[in-house]
N, C-alpha and C positions, 0 to 999 in steps of 0.2 A: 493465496496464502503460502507460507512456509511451515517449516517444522511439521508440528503434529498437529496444526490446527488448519480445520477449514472452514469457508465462511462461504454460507448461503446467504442470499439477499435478495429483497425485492421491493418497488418503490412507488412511491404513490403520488401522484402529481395533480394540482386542480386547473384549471382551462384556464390558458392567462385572460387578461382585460387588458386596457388600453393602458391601463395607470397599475398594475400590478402583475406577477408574474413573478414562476418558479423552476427551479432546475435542481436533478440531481446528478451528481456525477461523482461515479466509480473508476478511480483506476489503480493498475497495478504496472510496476515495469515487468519485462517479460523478456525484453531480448537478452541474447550473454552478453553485448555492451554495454547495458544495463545490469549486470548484476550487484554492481556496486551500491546501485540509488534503489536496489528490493533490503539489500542487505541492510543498507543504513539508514534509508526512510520507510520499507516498507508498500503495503497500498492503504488508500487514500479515499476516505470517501465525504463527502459532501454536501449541505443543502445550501441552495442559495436561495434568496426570495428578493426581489423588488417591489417597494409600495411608492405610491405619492409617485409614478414617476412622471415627469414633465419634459424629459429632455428630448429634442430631436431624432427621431429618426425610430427605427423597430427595439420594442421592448427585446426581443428574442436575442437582437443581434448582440445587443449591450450585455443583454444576461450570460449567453454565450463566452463573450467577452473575458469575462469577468472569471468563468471557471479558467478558460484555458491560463488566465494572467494567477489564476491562485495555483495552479499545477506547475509551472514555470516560477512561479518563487521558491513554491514548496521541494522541486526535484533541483533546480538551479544550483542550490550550496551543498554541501556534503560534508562541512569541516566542525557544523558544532553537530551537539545533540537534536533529535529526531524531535523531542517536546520544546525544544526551545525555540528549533525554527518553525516548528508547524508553529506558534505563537507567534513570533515575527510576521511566518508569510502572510495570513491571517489579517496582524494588525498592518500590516503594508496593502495591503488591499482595498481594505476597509478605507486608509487614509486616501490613497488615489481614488476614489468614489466620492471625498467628501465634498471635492468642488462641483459635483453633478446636482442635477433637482433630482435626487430619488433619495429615498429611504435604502438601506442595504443589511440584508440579515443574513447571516453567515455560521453555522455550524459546521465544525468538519472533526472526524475522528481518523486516527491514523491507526492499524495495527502494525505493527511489528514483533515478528515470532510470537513469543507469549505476554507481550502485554498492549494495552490499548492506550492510545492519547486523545485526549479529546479536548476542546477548542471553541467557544461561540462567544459569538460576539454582539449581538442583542438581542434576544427575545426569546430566543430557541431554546429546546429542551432535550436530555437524554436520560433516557427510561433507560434500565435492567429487570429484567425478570428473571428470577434465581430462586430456583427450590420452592416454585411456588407462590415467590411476593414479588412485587411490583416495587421498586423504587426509583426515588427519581433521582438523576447524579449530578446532574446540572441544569441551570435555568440563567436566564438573562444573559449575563457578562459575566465567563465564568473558566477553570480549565482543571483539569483533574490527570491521571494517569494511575493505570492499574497492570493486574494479572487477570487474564483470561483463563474463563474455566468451560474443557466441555458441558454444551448446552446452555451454556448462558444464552439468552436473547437479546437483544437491542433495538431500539428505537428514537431514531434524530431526526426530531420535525422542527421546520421553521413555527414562529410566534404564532403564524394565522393558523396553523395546522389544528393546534391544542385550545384555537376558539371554536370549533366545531367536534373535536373528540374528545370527551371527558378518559378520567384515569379508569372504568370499568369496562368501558366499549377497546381501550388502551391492550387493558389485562385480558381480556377475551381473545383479541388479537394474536399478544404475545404466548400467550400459552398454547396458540396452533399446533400441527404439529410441523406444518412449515409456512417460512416466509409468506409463500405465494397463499396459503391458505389464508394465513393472516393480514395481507392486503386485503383481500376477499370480504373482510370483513368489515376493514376501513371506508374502502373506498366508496359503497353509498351515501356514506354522511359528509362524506369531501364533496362528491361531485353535487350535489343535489344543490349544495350553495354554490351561487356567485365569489368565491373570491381566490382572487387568481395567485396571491401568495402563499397559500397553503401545500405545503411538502414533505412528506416523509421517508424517511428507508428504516424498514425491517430488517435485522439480518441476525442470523443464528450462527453460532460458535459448536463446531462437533467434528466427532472423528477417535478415534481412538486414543486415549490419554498413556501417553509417552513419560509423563515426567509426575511429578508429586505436586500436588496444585495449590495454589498460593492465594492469597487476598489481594487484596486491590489495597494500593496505599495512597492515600489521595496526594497532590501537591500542592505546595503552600499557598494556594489560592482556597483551598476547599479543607476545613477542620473534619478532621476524622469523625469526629463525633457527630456530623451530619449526615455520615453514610451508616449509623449501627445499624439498620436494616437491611443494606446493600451487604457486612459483611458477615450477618448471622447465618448460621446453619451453613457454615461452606463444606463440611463435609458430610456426606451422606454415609448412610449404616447400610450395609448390605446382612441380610439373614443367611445365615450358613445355608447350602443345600445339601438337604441329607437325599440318601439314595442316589446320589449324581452317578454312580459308577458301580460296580459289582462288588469291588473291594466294599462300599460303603454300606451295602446291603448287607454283608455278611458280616459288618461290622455290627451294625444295628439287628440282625438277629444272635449273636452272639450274646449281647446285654440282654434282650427280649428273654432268651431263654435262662442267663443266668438268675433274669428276676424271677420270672415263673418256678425256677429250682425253688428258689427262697420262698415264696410263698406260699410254696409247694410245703416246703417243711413247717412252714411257720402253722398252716393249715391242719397239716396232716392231708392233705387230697390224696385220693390215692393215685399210684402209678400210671393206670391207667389214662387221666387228665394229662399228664407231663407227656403219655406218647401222644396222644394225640397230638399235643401244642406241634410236637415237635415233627411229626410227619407234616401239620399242612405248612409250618414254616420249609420243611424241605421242599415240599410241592411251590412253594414260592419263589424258592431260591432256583430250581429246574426251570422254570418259567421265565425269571426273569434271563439265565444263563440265556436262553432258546432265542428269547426276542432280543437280547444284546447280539447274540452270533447274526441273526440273522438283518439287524438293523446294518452293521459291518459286513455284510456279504452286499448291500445294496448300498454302500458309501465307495464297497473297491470297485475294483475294476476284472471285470469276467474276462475268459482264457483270450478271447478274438480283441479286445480290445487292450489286453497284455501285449498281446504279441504288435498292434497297428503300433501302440507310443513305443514296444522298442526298436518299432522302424523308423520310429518320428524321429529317435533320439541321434539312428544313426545318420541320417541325411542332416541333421542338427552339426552333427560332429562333424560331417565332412564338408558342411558349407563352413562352416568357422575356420577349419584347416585353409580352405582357397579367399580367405578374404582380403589377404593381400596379394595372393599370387594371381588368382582368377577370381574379381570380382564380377562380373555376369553371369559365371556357372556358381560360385557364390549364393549368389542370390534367387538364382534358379533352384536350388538345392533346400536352400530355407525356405521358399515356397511352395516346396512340394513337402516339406517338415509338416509346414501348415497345413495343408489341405490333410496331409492324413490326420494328423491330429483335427482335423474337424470331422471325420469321422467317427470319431468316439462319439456314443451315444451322451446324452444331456442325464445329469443325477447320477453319474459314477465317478464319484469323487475320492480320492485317495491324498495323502501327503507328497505322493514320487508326483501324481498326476497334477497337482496343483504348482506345485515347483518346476517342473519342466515347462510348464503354459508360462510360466514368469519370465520364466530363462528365456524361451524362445522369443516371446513378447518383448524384450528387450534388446535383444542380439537382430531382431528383424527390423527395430523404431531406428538402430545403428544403421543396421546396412542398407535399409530404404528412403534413408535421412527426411522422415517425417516430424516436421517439427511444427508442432501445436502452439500458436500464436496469437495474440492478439493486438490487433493494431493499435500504436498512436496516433492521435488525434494531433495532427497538424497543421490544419487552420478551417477556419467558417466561411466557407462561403459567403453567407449573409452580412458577414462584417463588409464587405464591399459593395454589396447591393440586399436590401430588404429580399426575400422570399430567394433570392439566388440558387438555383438546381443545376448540378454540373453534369452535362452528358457523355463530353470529348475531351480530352484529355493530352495534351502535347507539349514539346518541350521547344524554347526558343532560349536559346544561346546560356544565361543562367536563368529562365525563368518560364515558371509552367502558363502554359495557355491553355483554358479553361472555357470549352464551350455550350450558353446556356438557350438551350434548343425555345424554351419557355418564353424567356424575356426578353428573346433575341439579338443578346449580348456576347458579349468575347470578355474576358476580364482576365490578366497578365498578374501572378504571383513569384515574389522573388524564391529560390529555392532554399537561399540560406535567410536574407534577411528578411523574406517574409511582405517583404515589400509590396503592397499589392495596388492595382487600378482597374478601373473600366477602361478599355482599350477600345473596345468600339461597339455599336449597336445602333439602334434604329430602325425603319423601317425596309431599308435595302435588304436589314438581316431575315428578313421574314422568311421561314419557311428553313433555315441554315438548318443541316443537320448532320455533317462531315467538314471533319476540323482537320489542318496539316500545317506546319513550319517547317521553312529555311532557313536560309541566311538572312536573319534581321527580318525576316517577314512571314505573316501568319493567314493562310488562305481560308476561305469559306465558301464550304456548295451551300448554296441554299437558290429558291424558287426560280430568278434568273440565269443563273450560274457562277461561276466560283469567281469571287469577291477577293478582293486585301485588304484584311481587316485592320481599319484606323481611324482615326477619329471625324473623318468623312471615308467612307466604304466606299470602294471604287472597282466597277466591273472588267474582269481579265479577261473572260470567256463565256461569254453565252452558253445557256442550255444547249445543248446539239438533239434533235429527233433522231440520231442513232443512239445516241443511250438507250439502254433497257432499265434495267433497273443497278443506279450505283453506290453500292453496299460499304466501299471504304476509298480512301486517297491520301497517299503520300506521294509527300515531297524528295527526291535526289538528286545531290546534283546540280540542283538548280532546277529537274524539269520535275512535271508533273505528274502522276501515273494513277490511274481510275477504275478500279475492281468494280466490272460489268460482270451480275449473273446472267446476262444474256452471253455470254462465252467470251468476254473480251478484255484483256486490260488496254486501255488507251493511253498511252504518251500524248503528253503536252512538254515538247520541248521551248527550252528559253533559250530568245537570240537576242542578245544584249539589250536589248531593254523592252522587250512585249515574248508573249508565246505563243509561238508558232501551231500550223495548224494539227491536227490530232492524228494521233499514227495508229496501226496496230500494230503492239509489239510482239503479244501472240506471235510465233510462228508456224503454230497449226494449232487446228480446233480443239478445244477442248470445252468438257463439261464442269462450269463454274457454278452450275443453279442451287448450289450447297456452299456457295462461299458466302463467308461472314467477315472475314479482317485479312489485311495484307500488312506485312510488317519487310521492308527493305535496308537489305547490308551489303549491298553487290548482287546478291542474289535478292529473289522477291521470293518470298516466304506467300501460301495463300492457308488459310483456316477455313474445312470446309464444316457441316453444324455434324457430320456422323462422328468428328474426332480429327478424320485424316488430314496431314499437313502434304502442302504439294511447295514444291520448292521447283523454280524455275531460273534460268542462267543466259544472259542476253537474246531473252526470249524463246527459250529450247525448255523442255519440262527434261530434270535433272530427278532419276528415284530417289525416293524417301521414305522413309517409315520407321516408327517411333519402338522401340523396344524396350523391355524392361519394365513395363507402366503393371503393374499389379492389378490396382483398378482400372475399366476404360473411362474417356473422357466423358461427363451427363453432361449436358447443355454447354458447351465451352463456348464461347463469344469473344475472346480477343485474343490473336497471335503480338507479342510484342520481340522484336529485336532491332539494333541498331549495329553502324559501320562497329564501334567499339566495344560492341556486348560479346561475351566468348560463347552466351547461351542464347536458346528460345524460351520465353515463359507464355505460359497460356494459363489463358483464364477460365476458368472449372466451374463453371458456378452451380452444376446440379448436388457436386461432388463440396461444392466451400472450400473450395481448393486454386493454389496457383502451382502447376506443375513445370519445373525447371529440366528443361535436357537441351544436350550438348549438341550443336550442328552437324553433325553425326547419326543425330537421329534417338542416342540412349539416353536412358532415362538418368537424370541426376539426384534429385529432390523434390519435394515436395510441402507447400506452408498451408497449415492448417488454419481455418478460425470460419467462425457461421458466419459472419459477417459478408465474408464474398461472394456469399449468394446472392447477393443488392448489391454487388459491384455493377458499375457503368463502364468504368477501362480502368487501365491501368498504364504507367508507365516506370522504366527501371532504369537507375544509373547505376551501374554495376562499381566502375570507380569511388562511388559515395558509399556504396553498401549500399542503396535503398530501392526500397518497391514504395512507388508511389500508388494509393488507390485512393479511385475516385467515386464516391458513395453518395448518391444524392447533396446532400448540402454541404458534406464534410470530405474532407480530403487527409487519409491517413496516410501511416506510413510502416514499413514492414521494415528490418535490418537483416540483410542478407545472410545467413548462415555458411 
């Protein structure tokens, strides 16, 4: 989300069938080449369902399908309004499906800043829950647009959804105190039936209210006078708090005593009543003074931890002073800001103490270029082959090669036009589990030895009984080269039309029993699993070592670089991280997202901007920073 609004969600999905089936999908843009399609469309979220279907091939793949063609209409234009084309993209969808055998139900809601658009197109419904009531905002063929108000709720379920949950099991839900809890309560009465178009998303609007909060105005599809429930009670009464503060205390005994004067007179009581009143109100007043000083002596901050932040402040001040002249001492400087500031004990909070954690917190996300991301979704697997799982990941001339360890397939995807085929597979692939390309040709290890993958696979090189165990292989050059953790890389040179036989190119022993991925640019990059990268130069081992890394590497699994890459990126997956440093060995950047901890590989065209990842069935993509 943007602005002051944030949006929690969570989604509910029923187990497809042969003839039905449900998806829901979330997305946001996130890169800065992207800022323009957050600005003006927002994110996006969706239910799709399939019923009656009959058409050839995997329900999943079609369903699939079907999101990514409505995310590409809906982000594609930019020139009208944000409600107009989410209408469009919508009804252009909906019309390409209509020549298919399936039924197709389509709900989608757009936010942008503070208001919402919403969009369905048979069957489906959107619930609000606000201040207590449940209303419903749309149903069948329908579209509305409004203002968002903290904690509003929401609820977009396909047609089949609302034949198994009635509006009280709905409101129980919504009134959680979150999404996830509110699935929790759904999801028995989904799953327990058979029917696989049932889908919904939860999601809650909250966060601190920035701006003065508005109604919802419906659009000319939807008469206002169908939502008086949706827009009663929109603003809430807050009760004064009396006593909040010392001042308010002495405010309220001030009246307290003025009235007892009065009644005092009105009475006649004697004197004696009014001191009293008035000594235990003083005793009050002392009491409260004592527990306010001392609540504020446990919110500051005591002498030793005065003195650690104004040493935090000054290594703060002198790493910003060298950020352009000395960025490594730089950043050495603001790391050691950090760590004393993590020395301050937890529950001593002050206003300097919280402002300087901001400050630093920012000025460190700068100079560490930590950039929290989240990938696009750039094509299914499955649209090329049912059940499709990508394990290898490679690039041939414009087009990724994609290797499926499972179905013992190869399958060739355009980079730009998306273009895609089964390239080869069969039973020769049996056992393939190391993918590499050259010029115009895509090799495969698998159980004989390494294959040309094409639409008859054909044997280059027999297994050899000197193998030990071979953990990675690239192609250079034309020859071949095979990351042995038994100590060995092997050459496979190529003589104009076969490869000759196998070299070491090793030129003295080394211990490889820790290597995972080789990545070649002249030099051979090796990745061993403790982190360390060894870089080796027509077969001589060349030092190396990574600096600058804040964190160390959890489970890394893939070195990538190429002849035209100017960096190395690794793949971090304990960490959900791809870490970018310079051949050099320092560190550069670093992209954030959970997602990369189910990465399989990855692969990056520095020229495009792109990090390609390869994640079980789907292949995303990251924008360089």
């Amino acid at each position: 989300m943007i602005d002051e609004f944030l949006l929690n969600s969570a989604k509910i999905v029923s187990t497809p069938t042969k003839e039905s089936g449900s998806w829901i999908h979330i997305f946001s843009p996130q890169f800065a080449e992207q800022k323009e399609k957050l600005t003006k469309r927002g994110q996006l979220l969706a239910v799709i369902s399939l019923n009656n279907f009959k058409v050839e091939g995997e329900i999943t793949a079609v369903g699939k399908e079907i999101i990514s063609r409505l995310q590409e209409e809906y982000y594609g234009d930019l020139s009208e309004s944000a409600f107009g084309h989410l209408k469009k993209s919508v009804a252009k969808v909906v019309k390409e499906a209509e020549e298919e055998d399936f039924d197709l139900s389509i709900g989608t809601v757009a936010i942008l800043g503070s208001i919402l658009y919403a969009v369905i197109n048979d069957g489906g419904k959107l619930f609000i829950y606000r201040n207590g009531q449940l209303s419903p905002l749309l149903s069948q063929k329908d579209s509305l647009s409004g203002y968002l108000k903290i904690g509003d709720s929401f609820f977009l379920g396909s047609g089949d959804f609302f034949k198994l949950v009635d509006e009280n099991n709905l409101k129980n839900a919504l009134s959680a105190l979150s999404p996830q809890e509110g699935v929790e309560i759904l999801a028995p009465l989904v799953h327990e039936e058979q029917v696989g178009g049932a889908a919904g998303i939860l999601f809650k609007i909250f966060s601190r209210p920035q701006k003065e909060e508005k109604e919802f105005s419906s659009s000319e599809a939807v008469s206002i006078s169908r939502k008086t429930s949706f827009f009663s009670s929109l603003v809430l009464g807050f009760k004064d708090k009396i006593l909040a503060s010392t001042e308010g205390l002495l405010r309220y005994l001030k009246k307290r005593a003025i009235y007892l004067k009065s009644e005092k007179e009105k009475s006649s009581r004697p004197q004696k009543t009014l001191m009293t009143v008035a000594v235990i109100l003083l005793a009050l007043l002392a009491l409260s003074v004592f527990f306010g000083m001392r609540q504020r002596e446990k919110l500051g901050l005591n002498k030793e931890s005065q003195e650690i932040l104004r040493e935090a402040k000054l290594k703060k001040e002198e790493g910003e002073a060298l950020l352009s002249l000395n960025p490594a001492k730089s950043k050495e400087l603001l790391l050691t800001a950090k760590d004393l500031f993590g020395q301050i004990k937890e529950g001593q909070e002050s206003e300097e103490f919280l402002k300087f954690k901001e400050e630093l917190e920012k000025v460190l996300a700068e100079t560490l270029q930590e950039h929290e991301v989240v990938g696009e979704l750039f094509f299914y697997l499955e649209i090329i082959k049912a059940g499709a799982f990508g394990n290898k990941l490679s690039l041939l001339d414009d087009y990724l090669i994609i290797l499926d360890k499972n179905q013992n397939s190869v399958y060739s995807l355009g980079t730009e036009d998306k273009k895609n085929s089964l390239l080869s597979g069969g039973e020769k692939l049996t056992g393939a589990f190391l993918l590499a390309t050259g010029t115009e040709k895509a090799y495969v290890l698998a159980e004989e030895g390494i294959l040309q993958a094409g639409k008859t696979p054909s044997l280059l090189i027999e297994k050899d009984e000197a193998w030990v165990t071979i953990v990675d292989m690239k192609e250079f050059s034309g020859n071949l080269y095979l990351l042995d953790t038994g100590g060995e890389i092997w050459k496979y040179p190529f003589l104009e039309t076969e490869f000759g036989t196998k070299q070491r190119w090793l030129k003295e022993a080394t211990n490889l029993n820790q290597a995972l991925s080789m990545a070649i640019d002249g030099s051979l990059w090796v990745l061993l699993s403790d982190g360390r990268v060894l870089r080796f130069t027509q077969g001589e081992s060349n030092y190396f070592a990574i600096s600058g890394l804040e964190k160390e590497l959890n489970n890394p699994s893939v070195i990538y670089t190429d002849f035209d890459s100017e960096n190395l990126y690794l793949l971090d997956k304990g960490n959900s991280r791809i870490v970018v440093i310079d051949k050099s060995g320092e560190y550069k950047s670093e992209y954030l997202w959970s997602e990369i901890s189910q990465a399989n590989d990855l692969l990056v065209l520095e020229e495009q901007g792109k990090i390609f990842l390869l994640i079980g069935s789907e292949i995303f993509t990251i924008d360089i920073k």
